[in-house]
C-alpha positions in Angstrom: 270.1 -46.1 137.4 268.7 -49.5 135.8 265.1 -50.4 136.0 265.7 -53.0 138.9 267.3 -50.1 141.2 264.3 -47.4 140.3 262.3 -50.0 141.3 263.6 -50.6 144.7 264.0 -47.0 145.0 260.1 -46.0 144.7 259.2 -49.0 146.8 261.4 -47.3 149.7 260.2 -44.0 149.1 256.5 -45.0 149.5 257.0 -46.8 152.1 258.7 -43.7 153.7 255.7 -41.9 152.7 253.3 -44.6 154.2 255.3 -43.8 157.7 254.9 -40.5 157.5 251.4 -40.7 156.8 250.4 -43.1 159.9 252.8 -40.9 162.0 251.7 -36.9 161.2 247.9 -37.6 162.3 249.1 -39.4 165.6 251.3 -36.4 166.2 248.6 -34.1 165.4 245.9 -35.8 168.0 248.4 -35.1 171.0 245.9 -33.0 173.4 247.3 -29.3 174.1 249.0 -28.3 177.2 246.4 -28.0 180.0 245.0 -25.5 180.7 244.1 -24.2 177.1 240.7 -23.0 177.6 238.2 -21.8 181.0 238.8 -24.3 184.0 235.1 -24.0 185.9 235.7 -24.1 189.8 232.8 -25.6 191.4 231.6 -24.1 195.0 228.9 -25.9 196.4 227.5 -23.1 198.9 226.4 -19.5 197.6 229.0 -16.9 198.0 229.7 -15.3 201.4 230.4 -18.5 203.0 233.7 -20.0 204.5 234.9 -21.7 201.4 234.2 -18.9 199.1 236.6 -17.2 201.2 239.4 -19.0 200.3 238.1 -20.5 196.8 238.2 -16.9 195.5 241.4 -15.4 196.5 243.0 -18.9 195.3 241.0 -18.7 191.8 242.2 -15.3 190.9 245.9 -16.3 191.8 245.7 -19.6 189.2 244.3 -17.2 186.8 246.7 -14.9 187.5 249.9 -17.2 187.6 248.7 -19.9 184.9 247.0 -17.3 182.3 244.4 -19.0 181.8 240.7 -18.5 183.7 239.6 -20.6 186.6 236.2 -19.3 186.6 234.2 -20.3 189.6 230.6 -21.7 189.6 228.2 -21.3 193.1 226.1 -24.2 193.5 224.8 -24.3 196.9 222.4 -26.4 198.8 222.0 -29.6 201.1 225.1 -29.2 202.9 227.2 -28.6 200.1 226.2 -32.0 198.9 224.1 -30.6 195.7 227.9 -29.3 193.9 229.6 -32.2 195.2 227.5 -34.3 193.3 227.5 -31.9 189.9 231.5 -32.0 190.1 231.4 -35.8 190.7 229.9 -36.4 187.2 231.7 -33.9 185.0 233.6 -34.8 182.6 237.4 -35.8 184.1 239.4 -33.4 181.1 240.9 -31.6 183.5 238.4 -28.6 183.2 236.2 -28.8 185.9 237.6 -28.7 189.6 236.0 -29.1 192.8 236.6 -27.2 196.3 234.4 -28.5 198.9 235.7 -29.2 203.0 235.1 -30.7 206.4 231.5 -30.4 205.0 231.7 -33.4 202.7 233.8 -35.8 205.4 230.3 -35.3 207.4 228.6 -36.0 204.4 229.1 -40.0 204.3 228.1 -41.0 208.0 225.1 -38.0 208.2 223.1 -38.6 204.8 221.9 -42.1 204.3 222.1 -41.6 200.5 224.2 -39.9 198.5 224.9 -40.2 194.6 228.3 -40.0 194.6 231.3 -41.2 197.3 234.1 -38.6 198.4 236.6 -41.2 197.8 235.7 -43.2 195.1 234.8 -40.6 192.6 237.0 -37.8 193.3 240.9 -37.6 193.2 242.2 -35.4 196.2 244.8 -32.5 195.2 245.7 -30.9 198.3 243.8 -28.9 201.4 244.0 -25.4 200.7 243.2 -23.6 204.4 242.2 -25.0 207.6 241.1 -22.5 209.6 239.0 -22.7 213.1 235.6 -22.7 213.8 234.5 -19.4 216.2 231.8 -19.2 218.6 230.0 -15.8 217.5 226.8 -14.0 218.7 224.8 -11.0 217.6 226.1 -8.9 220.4 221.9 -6.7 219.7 220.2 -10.1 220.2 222.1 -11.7 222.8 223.5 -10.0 226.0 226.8 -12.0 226.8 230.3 -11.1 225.7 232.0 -13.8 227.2 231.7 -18.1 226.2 231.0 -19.0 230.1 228.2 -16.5 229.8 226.6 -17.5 227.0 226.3 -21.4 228.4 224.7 -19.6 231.5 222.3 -18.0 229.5 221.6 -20.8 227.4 221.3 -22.8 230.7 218.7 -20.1 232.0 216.5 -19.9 228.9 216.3 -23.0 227.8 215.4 -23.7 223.7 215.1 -20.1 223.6 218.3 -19.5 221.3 219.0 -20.5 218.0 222.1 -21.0 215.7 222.4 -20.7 211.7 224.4 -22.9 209.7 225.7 -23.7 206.3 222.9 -26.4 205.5 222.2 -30.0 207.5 225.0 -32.1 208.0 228.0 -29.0 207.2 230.9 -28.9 210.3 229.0 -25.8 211.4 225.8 -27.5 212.2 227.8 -30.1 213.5 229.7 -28.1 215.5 226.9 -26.9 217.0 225.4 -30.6 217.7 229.0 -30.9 219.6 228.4 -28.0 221.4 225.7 -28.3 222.8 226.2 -31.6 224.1 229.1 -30.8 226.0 228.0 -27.9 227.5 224.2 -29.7 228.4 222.3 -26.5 226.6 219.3 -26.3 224.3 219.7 -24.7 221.6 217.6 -24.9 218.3 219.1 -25.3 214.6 218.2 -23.6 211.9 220.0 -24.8 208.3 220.3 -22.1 205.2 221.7 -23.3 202.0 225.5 -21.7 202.9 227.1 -19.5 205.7 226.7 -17.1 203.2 223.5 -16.5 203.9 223.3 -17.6 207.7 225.8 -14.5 208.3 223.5 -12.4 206.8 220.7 -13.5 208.8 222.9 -13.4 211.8 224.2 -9.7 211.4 220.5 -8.7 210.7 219.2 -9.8 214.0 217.0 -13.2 212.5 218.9 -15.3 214.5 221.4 -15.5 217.9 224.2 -17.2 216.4 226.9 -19.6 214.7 229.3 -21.7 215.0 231.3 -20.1 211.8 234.6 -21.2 209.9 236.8 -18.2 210.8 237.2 -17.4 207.3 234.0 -15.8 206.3 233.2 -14.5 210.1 236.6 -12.5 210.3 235.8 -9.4 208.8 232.7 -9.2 210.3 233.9 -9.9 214.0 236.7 -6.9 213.2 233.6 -4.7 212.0 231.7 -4.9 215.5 228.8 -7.3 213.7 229.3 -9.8 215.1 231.3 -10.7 218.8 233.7 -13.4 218.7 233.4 -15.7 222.2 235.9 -18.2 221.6 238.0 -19.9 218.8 237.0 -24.1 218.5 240.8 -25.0 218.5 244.0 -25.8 220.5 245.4 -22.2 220.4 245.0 -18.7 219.8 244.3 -17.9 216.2 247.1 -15.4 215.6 244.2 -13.3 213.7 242.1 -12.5 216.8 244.6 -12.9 219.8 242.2 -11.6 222.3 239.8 -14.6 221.5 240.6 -17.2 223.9 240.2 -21.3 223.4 237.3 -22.8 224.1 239.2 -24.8 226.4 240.4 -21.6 228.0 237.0 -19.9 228.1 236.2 -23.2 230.3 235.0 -26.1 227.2 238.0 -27.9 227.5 237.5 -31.0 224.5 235.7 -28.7 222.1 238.0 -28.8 219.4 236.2 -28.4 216.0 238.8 -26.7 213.4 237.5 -26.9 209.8 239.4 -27.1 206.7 238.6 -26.4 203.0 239.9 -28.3 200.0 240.7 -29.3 196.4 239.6 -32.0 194.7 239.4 -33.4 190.7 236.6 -35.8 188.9 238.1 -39.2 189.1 239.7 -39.9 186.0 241.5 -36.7 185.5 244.8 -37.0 184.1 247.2 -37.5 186.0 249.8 -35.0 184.2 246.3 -32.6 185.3 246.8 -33.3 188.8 250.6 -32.7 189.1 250.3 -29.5 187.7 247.2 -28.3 189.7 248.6 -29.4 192.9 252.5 -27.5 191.8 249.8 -24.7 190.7 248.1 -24.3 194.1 251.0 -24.7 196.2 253.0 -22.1 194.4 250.2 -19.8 194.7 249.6 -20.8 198.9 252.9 -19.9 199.2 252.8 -16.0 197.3 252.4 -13.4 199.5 248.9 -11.9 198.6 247.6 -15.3 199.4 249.6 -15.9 202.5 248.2 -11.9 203.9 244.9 -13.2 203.2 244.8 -16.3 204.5 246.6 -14.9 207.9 243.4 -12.3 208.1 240.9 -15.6 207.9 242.8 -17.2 210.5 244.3 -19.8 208.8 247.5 -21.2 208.5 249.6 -22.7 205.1 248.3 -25.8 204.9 250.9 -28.3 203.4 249.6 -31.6 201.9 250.6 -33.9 199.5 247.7 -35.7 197.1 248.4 -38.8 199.5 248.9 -36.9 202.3 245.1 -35.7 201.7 243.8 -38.8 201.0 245.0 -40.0 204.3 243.6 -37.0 206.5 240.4 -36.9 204.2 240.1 -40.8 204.9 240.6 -40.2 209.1 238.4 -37.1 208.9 235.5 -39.2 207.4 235.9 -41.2 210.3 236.5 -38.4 212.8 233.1 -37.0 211.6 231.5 -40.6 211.6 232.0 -40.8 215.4 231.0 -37.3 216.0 227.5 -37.7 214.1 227.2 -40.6 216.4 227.5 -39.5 219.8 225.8 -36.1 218.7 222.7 -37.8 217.6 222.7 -35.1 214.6 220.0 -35.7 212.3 218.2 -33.8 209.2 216.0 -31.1 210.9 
């Protein structure tokens, strides 16, 4: 080899090496397969409630079918819009989730300010469970067993009863709001920081009664607890057969079904949200989660990210008109 063609031949060689040398460290940046570390889940009412009913179950079937934790984080308080504001400001790396509900579709039209907006600053993953909102009494503290009853009693004793909910402004207060307006009773509100909590006042005998997500009231209507007077939705819940319809038990527009769902930080990776939302369906669809949510009441929900943007969008406006012709305010 001459000295002209060692020359050339170094000259390609380091600029091989130069190629290799701007390529390896991009190579090595590339970000590891999500999830490679603790995903927090972020509750927004203490535990006990409706949506821990479902966020739990769900958690420990990620965990389970991913291998990596989804740990989840109870951060309860005015109306479940204390968490939804945490989640709203995390960092969008994929590891912190939100599951909120019907709750934060109230939320907009019922709070004049919040510090973060539903749509604009969460992307929507899918609607886990939507099961629907019960009637249910302290059968110690109030002496009906029947929905007509109950209205007559109200009717009688006027401002005398009382009924718990998961904070101001959550679909059980709301619910209640509803309620009472279509039936002409009085009945006086008294928010707690979760359902949680508000069951456990109810099953002690502090207060009459709620207007529950069928989730967290099921297993204490099957233990006797609590008495079940009617179910806030079209039909039956297969669950509890023997609870009629509101509409059957003589309410017939009452029709307040709740739902509970899954939502990311906006920002999130996209790559993030396709695999959360094949992650959640696959695990909606396994039969320890499908037994569970059957005992809660609930059916399979099946949505699409823009499937739940859409519903999230009407429900906000569902809620809007609701708050209206309630007249629902902070107590």
């Amino acid at each position: 080899m001459n000295r002209r063609q060692f020359h050339r031949s170094a000259l390609s060689f380091a600029a091989l090496a130069a190629g290799l040398s701007v390529q390896m460290p991009a190579a090595q940046a590339q970000p590891p397969a999500w999830p490679a570390r603790p995903v927090t889940v972020i509750v927004p009412f203490p535990a006990g409630g409706g949506t821990d009913a479902f966020a739990r179950p769900l958690v420990a079937q990620l965990s389970k079918q991913i291998g990596t934790q989804f740990v989840i984080e109870n951060h309860g308080g005015a109306g479940g819009t204390l968490g939804a504001s945490l989640a709203a400001k995390a960092a969008p790396d994929g590891y912190t989730v939100f599951i909120g509900g019907a709750h934060h579709a109230i939320a907009p039209s019922f709070y004049k300010k919040l510090d973060y907006d539903i749509e604009k600053d969460f992307i929507p993953v899918t609607v886990i469970a939507q099961p629907p909102q019960v009637v249910v009494v302290n059968p110690q503290r109030v002496p009906v067993s029947t929905l007509p009853e109950l209205i007559a009693y109200a009717k009688k004793n006027p401002g005398k009863l009382n009924f718990g909910s998961a904070g101001n402004g959550s679909s059980h207060h709301l619910a209640g709001e509803l309620f009472k307006l279509q039936t002409k009773t009085d009945l006086s509100h008294i928010p707690y920081k979760g359902a949680g909590p508000a069951l456990s006042d109810l099953m002690a005998g502090q207060i009459d009664m709620m207007f529950d997500g069928l989730g967290s009231s099921a297993q204490h209507i099957r233990s006797g607890r609590i008495r079940a007077l009617a179910v806030a939705s079209p039909r039956r819940s297969a669950a509890f057969p023997n609870v009629p319809t509101a509409a059957e038990a003589g309410v017939p527009n009452y029709d307040v079904s709740t739902w509970y769902a899954l939502w990311v930080p906006k920002g999130t990776p996209k790559a993030v949200v396709d695999r959360l939302y094949a992650e959640t369906t696959k695990a909606l669809h396994s039969p320890e989660l499908k037994e569970i949510w059957l005992n809660n009441g609930s059916d399979i929900p099946s949505y699409t990210p823009q499937e739940f943007a859409r519903f999230e969008h009407a429900e906000i406006q569902r809620w809007a008109q609701v708050v209206k012709v309630s007249g629902a305010s902070i107590d």
